[in-house]
C-alpha positions as CSV (number, residue, x, y, z in Angstrom):
1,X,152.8,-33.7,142.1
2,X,154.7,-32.1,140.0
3,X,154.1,-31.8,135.8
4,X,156.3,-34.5,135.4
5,X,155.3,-36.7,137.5
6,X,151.5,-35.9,136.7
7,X,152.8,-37.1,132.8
8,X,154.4,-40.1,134.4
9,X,151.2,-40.9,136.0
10,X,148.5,-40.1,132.4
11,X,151.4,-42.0,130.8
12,X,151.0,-45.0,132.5
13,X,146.7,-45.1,132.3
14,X,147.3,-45.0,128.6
15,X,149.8,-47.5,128.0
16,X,147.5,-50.2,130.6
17,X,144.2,-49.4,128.1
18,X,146.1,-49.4,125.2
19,X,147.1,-53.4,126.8
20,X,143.7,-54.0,127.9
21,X,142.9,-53.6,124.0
22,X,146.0,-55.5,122.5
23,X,144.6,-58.4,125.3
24,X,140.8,-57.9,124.0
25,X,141.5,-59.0,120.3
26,X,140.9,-62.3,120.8
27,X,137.6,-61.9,122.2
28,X,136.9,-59.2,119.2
29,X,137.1,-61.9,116.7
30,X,133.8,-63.9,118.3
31,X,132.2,-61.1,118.3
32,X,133.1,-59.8,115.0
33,X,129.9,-59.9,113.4
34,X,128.3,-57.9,116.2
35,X,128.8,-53.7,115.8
36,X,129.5,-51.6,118.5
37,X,127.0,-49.0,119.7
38,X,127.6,-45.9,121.1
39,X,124.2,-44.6,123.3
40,X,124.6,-40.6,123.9
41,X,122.1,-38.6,126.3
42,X,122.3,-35.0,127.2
43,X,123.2,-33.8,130.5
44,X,122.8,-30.6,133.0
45,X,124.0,-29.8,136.6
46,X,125.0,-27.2,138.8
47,X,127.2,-26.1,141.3
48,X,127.9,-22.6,142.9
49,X,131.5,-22.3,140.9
50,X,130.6,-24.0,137.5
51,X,127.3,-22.3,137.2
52,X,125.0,-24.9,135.0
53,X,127.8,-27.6,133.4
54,X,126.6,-28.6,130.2
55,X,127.4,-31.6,128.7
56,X,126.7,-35.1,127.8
57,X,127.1,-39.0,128.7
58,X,127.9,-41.9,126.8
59,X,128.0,-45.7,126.9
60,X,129.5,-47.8,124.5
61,X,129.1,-51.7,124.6
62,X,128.9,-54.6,121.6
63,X,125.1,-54.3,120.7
64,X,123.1,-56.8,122.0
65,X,125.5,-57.0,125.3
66,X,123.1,-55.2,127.7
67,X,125.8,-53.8,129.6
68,X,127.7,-57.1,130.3
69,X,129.8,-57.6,126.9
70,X,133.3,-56.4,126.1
71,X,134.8,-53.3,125.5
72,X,132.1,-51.2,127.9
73,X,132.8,-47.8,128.1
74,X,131.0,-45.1,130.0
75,X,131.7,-41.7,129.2
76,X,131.0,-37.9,131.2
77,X,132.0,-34.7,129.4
78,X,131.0,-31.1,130.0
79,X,131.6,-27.4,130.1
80,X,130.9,-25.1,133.0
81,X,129.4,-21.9,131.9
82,X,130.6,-19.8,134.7
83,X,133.9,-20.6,133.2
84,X,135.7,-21.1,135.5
85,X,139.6,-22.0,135.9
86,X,139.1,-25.6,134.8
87,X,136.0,-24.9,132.6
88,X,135.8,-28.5,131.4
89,X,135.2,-31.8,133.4
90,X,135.1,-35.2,132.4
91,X,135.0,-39.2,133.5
92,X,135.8,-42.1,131.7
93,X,135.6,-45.7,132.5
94,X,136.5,-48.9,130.4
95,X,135.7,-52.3,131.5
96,X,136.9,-55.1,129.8
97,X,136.2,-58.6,131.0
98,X,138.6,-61.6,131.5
99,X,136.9,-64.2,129.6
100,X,139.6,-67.2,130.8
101,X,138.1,-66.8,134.5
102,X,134.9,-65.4,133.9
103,X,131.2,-67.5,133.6
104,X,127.8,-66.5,134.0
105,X,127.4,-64.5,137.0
106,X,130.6,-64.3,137.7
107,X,132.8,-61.8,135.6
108,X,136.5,-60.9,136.1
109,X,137.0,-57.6,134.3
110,X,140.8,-55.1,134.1
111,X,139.0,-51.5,134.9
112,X,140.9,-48.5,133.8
113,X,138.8,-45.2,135.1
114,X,139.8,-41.5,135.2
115,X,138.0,-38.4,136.3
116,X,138.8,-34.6,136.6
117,X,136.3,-32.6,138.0
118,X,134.4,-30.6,141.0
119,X,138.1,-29.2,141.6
120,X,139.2,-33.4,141.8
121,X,140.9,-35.2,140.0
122,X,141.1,-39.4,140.2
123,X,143.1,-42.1,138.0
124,X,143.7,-45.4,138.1
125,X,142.8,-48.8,137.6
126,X,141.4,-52.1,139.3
127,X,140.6,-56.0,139.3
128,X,137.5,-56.9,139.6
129,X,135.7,-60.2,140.3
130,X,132.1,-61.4,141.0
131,X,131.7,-65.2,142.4
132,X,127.5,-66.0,141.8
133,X,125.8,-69.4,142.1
134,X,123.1,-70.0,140.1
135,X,120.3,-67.5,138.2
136,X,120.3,-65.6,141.9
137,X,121.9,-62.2,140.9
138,X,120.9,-61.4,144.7
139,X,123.6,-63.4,146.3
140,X,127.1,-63.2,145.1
141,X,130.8,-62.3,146.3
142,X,132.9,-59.5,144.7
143,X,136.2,-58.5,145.1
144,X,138.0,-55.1,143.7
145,X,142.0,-54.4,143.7
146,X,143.1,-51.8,142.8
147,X,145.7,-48.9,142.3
148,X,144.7,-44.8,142.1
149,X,146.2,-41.6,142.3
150,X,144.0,-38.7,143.6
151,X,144.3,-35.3,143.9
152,X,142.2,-32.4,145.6
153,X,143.4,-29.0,143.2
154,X,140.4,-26.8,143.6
155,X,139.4,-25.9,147.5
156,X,136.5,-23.4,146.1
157,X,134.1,-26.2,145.4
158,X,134.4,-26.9,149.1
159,X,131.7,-25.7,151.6
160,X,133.9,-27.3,154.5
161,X,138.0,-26.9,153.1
162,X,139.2,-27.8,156.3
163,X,138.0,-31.7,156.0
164,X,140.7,-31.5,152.8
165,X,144.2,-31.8,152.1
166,X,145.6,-30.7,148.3
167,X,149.0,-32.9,148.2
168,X,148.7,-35.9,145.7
169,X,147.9,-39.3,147.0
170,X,149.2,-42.5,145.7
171,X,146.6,-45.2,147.2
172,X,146.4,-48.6,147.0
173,X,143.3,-50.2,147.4
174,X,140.7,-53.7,148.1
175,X,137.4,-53.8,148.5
176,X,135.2,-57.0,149.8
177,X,131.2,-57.3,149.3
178,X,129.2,-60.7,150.6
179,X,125.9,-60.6,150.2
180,X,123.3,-63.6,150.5
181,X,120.7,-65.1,152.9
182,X,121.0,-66.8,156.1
183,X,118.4,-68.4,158.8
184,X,117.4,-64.4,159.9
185,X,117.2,-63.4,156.4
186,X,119.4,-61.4,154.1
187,X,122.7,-59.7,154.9
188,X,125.3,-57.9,153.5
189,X,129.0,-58.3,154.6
190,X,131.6,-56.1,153.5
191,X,135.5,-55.0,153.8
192,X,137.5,-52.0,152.4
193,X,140.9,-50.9,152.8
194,X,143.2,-47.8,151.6
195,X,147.4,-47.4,151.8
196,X,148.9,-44.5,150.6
197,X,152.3,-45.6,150.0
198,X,154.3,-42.8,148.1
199,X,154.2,-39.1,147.6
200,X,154.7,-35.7,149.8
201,X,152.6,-36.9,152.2
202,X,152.6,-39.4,154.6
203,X,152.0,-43.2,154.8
204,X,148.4,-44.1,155.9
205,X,146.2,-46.6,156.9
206,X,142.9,-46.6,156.4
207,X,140.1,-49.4,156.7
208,X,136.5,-50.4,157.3
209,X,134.0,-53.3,158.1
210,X,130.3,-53.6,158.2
211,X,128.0,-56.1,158.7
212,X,124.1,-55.8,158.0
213,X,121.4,-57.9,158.7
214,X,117.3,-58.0,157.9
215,X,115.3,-60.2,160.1
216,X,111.1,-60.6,159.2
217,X,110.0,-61.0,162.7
218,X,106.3,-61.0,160.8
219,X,104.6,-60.1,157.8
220,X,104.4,-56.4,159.4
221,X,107.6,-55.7,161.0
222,X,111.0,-56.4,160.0
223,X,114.4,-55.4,162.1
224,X,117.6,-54.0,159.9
225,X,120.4,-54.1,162.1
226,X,124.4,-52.8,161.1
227,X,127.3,-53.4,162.8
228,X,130.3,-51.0,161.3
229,X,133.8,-50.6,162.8
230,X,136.7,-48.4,160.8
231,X,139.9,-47.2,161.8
232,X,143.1,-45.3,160.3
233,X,146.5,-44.2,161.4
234,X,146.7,-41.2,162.6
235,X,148.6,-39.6,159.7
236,X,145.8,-40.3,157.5
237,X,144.5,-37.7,155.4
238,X,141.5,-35.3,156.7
239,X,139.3,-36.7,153.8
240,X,139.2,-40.2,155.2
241,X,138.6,-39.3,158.4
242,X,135.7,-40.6,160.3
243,X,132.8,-38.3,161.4
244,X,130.4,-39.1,163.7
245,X,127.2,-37.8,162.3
246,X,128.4,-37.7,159.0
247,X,130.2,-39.2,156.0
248,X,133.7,-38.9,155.6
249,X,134.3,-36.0,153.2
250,X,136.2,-38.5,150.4
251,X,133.0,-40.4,150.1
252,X,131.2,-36.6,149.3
253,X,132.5,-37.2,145.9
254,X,130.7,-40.3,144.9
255,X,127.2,-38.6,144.5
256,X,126.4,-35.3,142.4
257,X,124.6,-33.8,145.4
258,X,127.0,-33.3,147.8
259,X,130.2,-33.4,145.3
260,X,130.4,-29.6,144.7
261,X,129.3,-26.4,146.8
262,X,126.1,-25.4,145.7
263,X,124.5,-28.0,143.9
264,X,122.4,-28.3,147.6
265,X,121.6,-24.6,149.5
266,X,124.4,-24.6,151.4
267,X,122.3,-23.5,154.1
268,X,120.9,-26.9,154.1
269,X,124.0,-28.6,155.5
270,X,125.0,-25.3,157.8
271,X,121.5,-25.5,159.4
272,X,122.5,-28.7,160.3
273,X,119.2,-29.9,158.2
274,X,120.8,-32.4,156.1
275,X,122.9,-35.4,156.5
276,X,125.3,-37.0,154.5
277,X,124.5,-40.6,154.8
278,X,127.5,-43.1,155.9
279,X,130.0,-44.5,157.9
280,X,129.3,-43.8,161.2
281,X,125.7,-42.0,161.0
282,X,124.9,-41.5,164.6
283,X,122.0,-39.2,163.1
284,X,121.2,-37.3,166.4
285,X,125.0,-35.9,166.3
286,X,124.9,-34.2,163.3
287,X,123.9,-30.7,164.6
288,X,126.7,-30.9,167.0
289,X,129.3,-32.1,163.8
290,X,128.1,-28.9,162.1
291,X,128.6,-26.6,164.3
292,X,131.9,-27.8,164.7
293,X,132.6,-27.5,161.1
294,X,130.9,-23.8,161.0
295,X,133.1,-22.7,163.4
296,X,136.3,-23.6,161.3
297,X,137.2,-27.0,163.4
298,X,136.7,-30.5,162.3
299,X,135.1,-33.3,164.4
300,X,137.4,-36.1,162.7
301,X,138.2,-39.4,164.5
302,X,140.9,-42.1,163.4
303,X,138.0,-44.9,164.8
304,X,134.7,-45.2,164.9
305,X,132.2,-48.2,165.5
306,X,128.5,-47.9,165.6
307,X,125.2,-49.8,165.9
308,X,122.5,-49.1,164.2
309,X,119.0,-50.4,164.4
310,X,115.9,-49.9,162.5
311,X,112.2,-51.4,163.2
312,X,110.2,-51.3,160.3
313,X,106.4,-50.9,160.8
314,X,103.3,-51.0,158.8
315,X,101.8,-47.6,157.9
316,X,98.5,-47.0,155.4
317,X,100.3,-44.4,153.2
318,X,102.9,-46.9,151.9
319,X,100.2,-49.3,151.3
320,X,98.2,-46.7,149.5
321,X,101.0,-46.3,147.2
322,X,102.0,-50.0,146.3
323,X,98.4,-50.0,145.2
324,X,98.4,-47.3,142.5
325,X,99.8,-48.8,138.7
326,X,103.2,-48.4,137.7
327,X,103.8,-45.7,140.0
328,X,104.1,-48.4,143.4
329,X,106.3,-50.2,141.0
330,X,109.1,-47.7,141.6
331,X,108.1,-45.6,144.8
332,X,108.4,-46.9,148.7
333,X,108.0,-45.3,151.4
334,X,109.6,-47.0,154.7
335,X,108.4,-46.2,158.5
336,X,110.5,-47.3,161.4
337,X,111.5,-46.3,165.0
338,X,115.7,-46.3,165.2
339,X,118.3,-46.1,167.6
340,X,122.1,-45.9,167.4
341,X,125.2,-46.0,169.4
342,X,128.6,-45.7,168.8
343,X,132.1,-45.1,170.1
344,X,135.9,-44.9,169.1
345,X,138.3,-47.8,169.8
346,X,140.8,-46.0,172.0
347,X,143.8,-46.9,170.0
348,X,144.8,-43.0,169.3
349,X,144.7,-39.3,170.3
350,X,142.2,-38.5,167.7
351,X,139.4,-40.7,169.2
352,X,135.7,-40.3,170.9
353,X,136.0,-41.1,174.7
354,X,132.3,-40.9,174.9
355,X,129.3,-43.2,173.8
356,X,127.5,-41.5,171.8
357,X,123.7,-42.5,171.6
358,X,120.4,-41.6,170.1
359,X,116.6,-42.8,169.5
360,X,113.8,-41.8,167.6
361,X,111.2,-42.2,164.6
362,X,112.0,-42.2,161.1
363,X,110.4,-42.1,157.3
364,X,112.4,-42.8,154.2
365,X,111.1,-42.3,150.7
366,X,112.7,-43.8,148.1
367,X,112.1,-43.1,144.1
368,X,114.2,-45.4,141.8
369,X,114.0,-44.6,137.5
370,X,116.6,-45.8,135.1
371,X,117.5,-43.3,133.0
372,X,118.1,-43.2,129.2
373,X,121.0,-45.3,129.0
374,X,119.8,-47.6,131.9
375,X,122.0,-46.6,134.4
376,X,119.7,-46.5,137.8
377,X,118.8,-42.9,139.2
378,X,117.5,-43.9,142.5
379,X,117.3,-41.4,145.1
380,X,116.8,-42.3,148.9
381,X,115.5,-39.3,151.5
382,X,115.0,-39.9,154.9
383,X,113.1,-37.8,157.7
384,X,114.6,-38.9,161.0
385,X,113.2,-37.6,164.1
386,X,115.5,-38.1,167.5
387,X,114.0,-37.0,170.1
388,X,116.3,-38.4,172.8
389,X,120.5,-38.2,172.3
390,X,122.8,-39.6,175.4
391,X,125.1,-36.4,175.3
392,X,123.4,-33.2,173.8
393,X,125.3,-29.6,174.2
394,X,123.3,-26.8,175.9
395,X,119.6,-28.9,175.6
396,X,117.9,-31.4,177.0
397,X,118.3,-35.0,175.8
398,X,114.7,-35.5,175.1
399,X,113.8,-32.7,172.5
400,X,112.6,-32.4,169.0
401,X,115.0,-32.8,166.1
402,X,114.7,-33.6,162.4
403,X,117.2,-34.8,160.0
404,X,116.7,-35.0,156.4
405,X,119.4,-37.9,155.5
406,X,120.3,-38.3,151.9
407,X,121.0,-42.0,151.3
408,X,119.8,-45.2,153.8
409,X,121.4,-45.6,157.1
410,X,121.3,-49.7,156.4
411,X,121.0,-50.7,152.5
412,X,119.5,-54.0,152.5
């Protein structure tokens, strides 16, 4: 996108927040005798082309609001001191509700969020509403529609460039989450779809579904189960691409671990050591997705639907830790045998013509502080062990592997 079209586009962001603020004055008069606070804390992180960013976060909200009021703002800024080309970074989010169709539990909100950093850059806006019955903050529907514009400008944060195109993208978007319990127990189900409708490059299609399930079979073992099916045209960009063993590189950019090169040893992901959690994650594949993407290819499929099944069992050490104070308050630790399958859905040229399987044993620690401004800072590693895949390359099916997967295969 051109300079004028990239003013066009800031242009537009600030004339919908400068409505979303006309349209909040109403509500500013009930809570005119509450002040607004601003909560600051310091930041640091690094990456291999920033060096250590320095910076800060903010949130702003009415006092007294606890994150749920009007006028919420969360704030990013900071400076690289590598210096870089683009030395500074930022994000910025407002959220204001919609009080005529919002109740307890159950907020609309207008979103306006922007972001430029990590050689990325991201604006737009969405809709957002939350349907929940009761006190129950567990079960609830939510629904997000939305409009963004996105634009990869910087390939040197990349460890793999080839997953990445760097024309703009105009992308309209909806997003689906139902989550509550049923006779087996919980589950999650959820829907997302992306159309890029304008711009150099060309019209795409991309969407997914997943459906996950806990069942207690006792007061010792529990089965998580997930169904997941996505597909896209086959003009859609690289970055939404499905990988088998792997997230799709878009979704890289959500967490601070894997948004930039170097913030991980990037040895870590070309050993094929550690996976990127999602989509897909037939876990006993990811060596072979690696080497692919060492080698300068890319293992990208327009469909991809998968199985995935985990049997929790007791062990002593998690046990051991739910016993000690405070500390089992916010530390698990999960044991569990898995197995996975999955396969394309033959619609295009870009598809798996395999079934792609694998079994084994697995661990998963999970550590879960809020930080300073309350925002959680959970972090989920797993150590997944599969011994046996259906289709290995130049080794036996039963062997020893390890994964270390960053984020849970099922999230119930």
């Amino acid at each position: 996108m051109d300079n004028l079209n990239s003013r066009k586009v800031y242009l537009v962001l600030f004339a919908l927040l400068l409505a979303v603020l006309s349209i909040c004055g109403r509500s500013q008069k009930a809570v005119a005798q509450s002040s607004y606070e601003l909560l600051p804390a310091p930041d640091l992180w690094y990456n291999s082309v920033d060096g250590i960013r320095i910076g800060g976060r903010l949130r702003g909200q009415q006092a007294g609001t606890f994150g749920d009021g009007p006028h919420r703002l969360n704030l990013g800024f900071w400076v690289g001191t590598k210096f870089p080309e683009n030395p500074v970074s930022y994000y910025i989010s407002f959220t204001e509700p919609i009080n005529a169709i919002s109740d307890f539990g159950s907020e609309a909100n207008i979103q306006i969020e922007s972001l430029f950093r990590t050689g990325f850059q991201q604006h737009g806006f969405a809709f957002n509403k939350r349907w929940q019955n009761g006190f129950n903050e567990e079960n609830y529907k939510e629904l997000a529609v939305g409009f963004r514009t996105e634009h990869r400008f910087d390939k040197d944060y990349l460890l793999y460039s080839q997953l990445w195109q760097t024309n703009w993208l105009y992308l309209t978007t909806f997003d689906f989450t139902m989550t509550a319990d049923n006779s087996p127990g919980r589950y999650v189900l959820s829907f997302n779809a992306d159309a890029n409708m304008g711009g150099k490059y060309d019209s795409f299609l991309r969407g997914g579904v997943s459906f996950q399930q806990k069942v207690e079979l006792s007061p010792s073992f529990t089965l998580y189960s997930k169904l997941y099916s996505g597909f896209a045209t086959e003009q859609t960009a690289p970055e939404y691409l499905f990988m088998p063993g792997l997230k799709t590189a878009r979704r890289w950019m959500d967490k601070g671990l894997t948004r930039a090169r170097g913030t991980m040893p990037p040895s870590w992901l070309e050993s094929g050591v550690v996976q990127v959690t999602g989509a897909g994650n037939i876990r006993g594949y990811l060596q072979q997705n690696v080497d692919q993407l060492n080698n300068g290819a890319a293992p990208l499929l327009t469909s991809f639907s998968t199985l995935n099944l985990e049997l929790d069992y007791p062990n002593p050490l998690d046990k051991a830790i739910d016993d000690i104070p405070v500390v089992g308050s916010f530390l698990d630790l999960r044991s569990y045998v898995f197995f996975d399958s999955g396969t394309s859905l033959g619609v295009t040229d870009l598809e798996e013509d395999r079934l792609l399987s694998d079994a084994g044993l697995g661990f998963m620690f999970t550590l879960n502080i809020p930080d300073y401004l309350g925002k959680p800072r959970g972090l989920m590693i797993r150590y997944d062990i599969p011994f046996w895949v259906s289709h290995p390359v130049n080794e036996e099916s039963f062997k020893f592997r390890s994964v270390l997967g960053i984020g849970a295969v099922i999230s119930l």
